[in-house]
N, C-alpha and C positions, 0 to 999 in steps of 0.2 A: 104285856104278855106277847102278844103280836110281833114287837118290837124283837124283843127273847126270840124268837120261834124263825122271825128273818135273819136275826143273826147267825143261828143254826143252822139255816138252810144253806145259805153262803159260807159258811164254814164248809158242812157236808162237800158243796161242789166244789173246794176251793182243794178240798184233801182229794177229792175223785179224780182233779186234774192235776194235782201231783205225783199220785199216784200213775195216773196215765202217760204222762212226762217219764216217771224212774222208768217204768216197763218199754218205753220207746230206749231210752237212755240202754237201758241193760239191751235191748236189742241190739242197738248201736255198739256197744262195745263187746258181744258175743261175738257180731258181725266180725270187727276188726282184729277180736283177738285170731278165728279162725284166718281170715285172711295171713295174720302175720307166720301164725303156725307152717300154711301153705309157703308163705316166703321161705321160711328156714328149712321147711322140707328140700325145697328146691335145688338151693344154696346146697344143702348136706350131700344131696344126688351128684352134685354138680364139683363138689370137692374131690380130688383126688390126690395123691401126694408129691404127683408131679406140680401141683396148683398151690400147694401149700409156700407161702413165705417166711424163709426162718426170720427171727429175729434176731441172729448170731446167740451166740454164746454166752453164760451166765459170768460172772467176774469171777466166780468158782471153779466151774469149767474150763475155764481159760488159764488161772494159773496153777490146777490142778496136773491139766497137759502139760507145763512148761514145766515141770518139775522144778520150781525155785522158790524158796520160800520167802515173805514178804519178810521176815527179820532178820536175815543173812547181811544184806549191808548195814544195817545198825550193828550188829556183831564185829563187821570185818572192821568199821569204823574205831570199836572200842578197842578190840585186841592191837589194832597199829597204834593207837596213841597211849595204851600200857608200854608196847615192845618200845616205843619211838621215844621213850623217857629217856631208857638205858641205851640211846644211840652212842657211840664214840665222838669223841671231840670232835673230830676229821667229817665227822656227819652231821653235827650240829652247825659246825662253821659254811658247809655248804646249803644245807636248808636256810640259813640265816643269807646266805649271798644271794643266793636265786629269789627269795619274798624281796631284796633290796633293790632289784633289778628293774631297770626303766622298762623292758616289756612285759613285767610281772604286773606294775603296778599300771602300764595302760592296762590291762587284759580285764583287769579289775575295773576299772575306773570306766573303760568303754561303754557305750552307751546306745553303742553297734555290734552286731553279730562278730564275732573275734576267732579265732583259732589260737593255739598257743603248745608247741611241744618244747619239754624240759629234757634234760639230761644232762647225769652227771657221771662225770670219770674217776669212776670208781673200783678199784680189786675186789670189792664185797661181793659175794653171792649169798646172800642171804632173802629171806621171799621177802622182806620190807626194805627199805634204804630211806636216807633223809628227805630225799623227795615225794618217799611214801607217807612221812607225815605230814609234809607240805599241803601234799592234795588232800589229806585225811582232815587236817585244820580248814581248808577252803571249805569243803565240803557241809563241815557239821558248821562251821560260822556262814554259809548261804541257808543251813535248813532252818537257822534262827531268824529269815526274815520271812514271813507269810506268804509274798509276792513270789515267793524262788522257789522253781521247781529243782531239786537239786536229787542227781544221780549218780552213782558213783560204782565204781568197780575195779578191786585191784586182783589182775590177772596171779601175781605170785603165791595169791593163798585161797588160788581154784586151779592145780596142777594135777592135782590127786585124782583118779577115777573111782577110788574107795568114798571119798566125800562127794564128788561132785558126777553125776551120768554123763557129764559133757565139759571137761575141764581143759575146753578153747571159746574160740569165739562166739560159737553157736552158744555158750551155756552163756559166756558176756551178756548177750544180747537178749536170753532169755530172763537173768537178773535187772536188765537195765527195763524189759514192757514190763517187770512184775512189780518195778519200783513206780513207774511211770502210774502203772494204773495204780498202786494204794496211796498214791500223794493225797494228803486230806485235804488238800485244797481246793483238788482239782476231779471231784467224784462224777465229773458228768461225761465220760467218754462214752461213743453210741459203738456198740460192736458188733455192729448189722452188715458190717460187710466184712467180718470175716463168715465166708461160706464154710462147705461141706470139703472142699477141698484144699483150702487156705488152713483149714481147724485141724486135717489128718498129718499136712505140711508142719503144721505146729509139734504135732503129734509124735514124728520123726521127726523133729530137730533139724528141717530144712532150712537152709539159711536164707533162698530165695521169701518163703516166708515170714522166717522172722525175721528181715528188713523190711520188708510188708507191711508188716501190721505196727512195728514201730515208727517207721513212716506216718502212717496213718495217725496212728497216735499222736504224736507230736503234732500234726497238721492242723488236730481238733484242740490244741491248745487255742485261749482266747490272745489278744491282740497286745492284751496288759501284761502278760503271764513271761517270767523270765526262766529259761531252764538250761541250766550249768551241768555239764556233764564231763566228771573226773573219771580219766582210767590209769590207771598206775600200773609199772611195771611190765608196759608192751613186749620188751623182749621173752617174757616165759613162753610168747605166743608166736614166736621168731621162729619153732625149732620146723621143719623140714613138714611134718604131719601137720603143721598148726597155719601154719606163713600165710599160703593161700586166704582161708578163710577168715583171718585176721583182717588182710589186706582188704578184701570185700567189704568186712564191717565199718574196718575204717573209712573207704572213698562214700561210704554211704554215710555216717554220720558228719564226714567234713561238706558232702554235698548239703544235706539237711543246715548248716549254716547260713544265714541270710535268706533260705528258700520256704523258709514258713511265715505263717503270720507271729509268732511268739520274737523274742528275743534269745538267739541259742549263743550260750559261749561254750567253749569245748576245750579242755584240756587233758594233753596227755603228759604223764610224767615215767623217767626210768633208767634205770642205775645199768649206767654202764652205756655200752654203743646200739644204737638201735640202726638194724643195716636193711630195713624193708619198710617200715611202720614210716617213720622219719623223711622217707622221701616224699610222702604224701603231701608236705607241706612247705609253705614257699618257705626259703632261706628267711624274709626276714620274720617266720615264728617262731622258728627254731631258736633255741638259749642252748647254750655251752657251758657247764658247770664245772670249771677244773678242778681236781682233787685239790685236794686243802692241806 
């Protein structure tokens, strides 16, 4: 009994110093919780909205401003390889010369950053020509490899101001960040520096911007990452209102060549003479596609 009765007593004091333990314990964390509260108070006082850091912009927000929708080049892709069936013999015989061509098939085969403008002599004025399906086949045969960030944009069937807010360079460029960021391969771009002023620049269709932020974009591509970038039919972008800021687009996307970490090739294709776009580029990129 005895035995019984000292077990109990040592139980008893064994719960009275646990108990005395939780009741420090809860002290201890009343304590800290108050203090922490104290911190955030602090913090909140001390917030203002000149102190706030954005985080840029949502992928929503950003291609909601740009006004371009992410399946417009899937589209323009489909509709030029329907129209590019029913080409004229005279058209098929030239897209078949130009894919034969010793700097077609380096441009492809390189393994270095390349440039590459096509053109072909041709009467046609219609928005597609054979070298429209040319670039439209590279295109959808780069987005078949995982590796390929592949972009594309054909200027003759974005003329229209009824379909497009911005049917020149400025709307190019706004198609080519909108394709750039829904590439499924490549979902990790940070767009923490586009600001408060770079976003309004978007907003207006400033071109200063949106070289900016394509820039940037492209920059955050990784080291392994290849991106092919087709634009067809330069000269719709030739006319007198359009020239200028074509030319802009262009010396920045030929700059971007070799100046990033990724692998960029860059082709431009377009029916008929290109008298502003074309000089951008050394003699020997240029191809000459005599009518057929």
């Amino acid at each position: 009994m005895e035995v019984i009765n000292d077990l109990l007593d040592n139980h008893d004091q064994k719960c009275q110093l646990l108990l005395q333990q939780w009741e420090r314990g809860g002290d201890i964390i009343a304590r800290q919780h108050a203090q922490t509260n104290q911190q955030l108070e602090r913090i909140r006082r001390a917030i203002t909205p000149e102190t706030i850091i954005r985080a840029g912009p949502s992928f929503q927000q950003l291609v909601h401003v740009l006004r371009a929708s992410p399946d417009t080049a899937a589209q323009d892709l489909q509709w030029i390889l329907q129209e590019g069936i029913s080409l004229p013999a005279r058209g098929q015989t030239q897209a078949n010369f130009f894919m034969e061509t010793e700097q077609f098939h380096a441009w492809l085969a390189s393994a270095e950053p390349c440039c590459l403008f096509a053109q072909a002599d041709t009467a046609d004025d219609g928005l597609i020509s054979a070298l429209s399906l040319v670039s439209d086949l590279v295109s959808q045969t780069m987005q078949s490899h995982s590796a390929v960030l592949s972009l594309h944009y054909a200027c003759g069937l974005h003329t229209d101001r009824y379909r497009d807010a911005y049917p020149d360079a400025t709307g190019m460029l706004q198609y080519l960040i909108v394709q750039l960021l829904s590439a499924p391969q490549y979902r990790m771009f940070s767009l923490e520096f586009v600001d408060e002023a770079m976003f309004e620049g978007l907003r207006n269709a400033d071109m200063d911007a949106l070289c900016a932020v394509f820039e940037d974009l492209l920059y955050q591509l990784p080291q392994r990452a290849i991106a092919v970038l087709v634009v067809d039919g330069v000269s719709f972008y030739e006319t007198e209102d359009k020239v200028k800021g074509m030319c802009d687009a262009m010396s920045m996307l030929i700059h971007l060549v070799g100046e990033t970490n990724c692998l960029v090739k860059l082709l431009f294709t377009n029916s008929g003479m290109s008298n502003y776009v074309r000089k951008g580029f050394h003699e020997e990129e240029v191809v000459w596609i005599a009518d057929a």
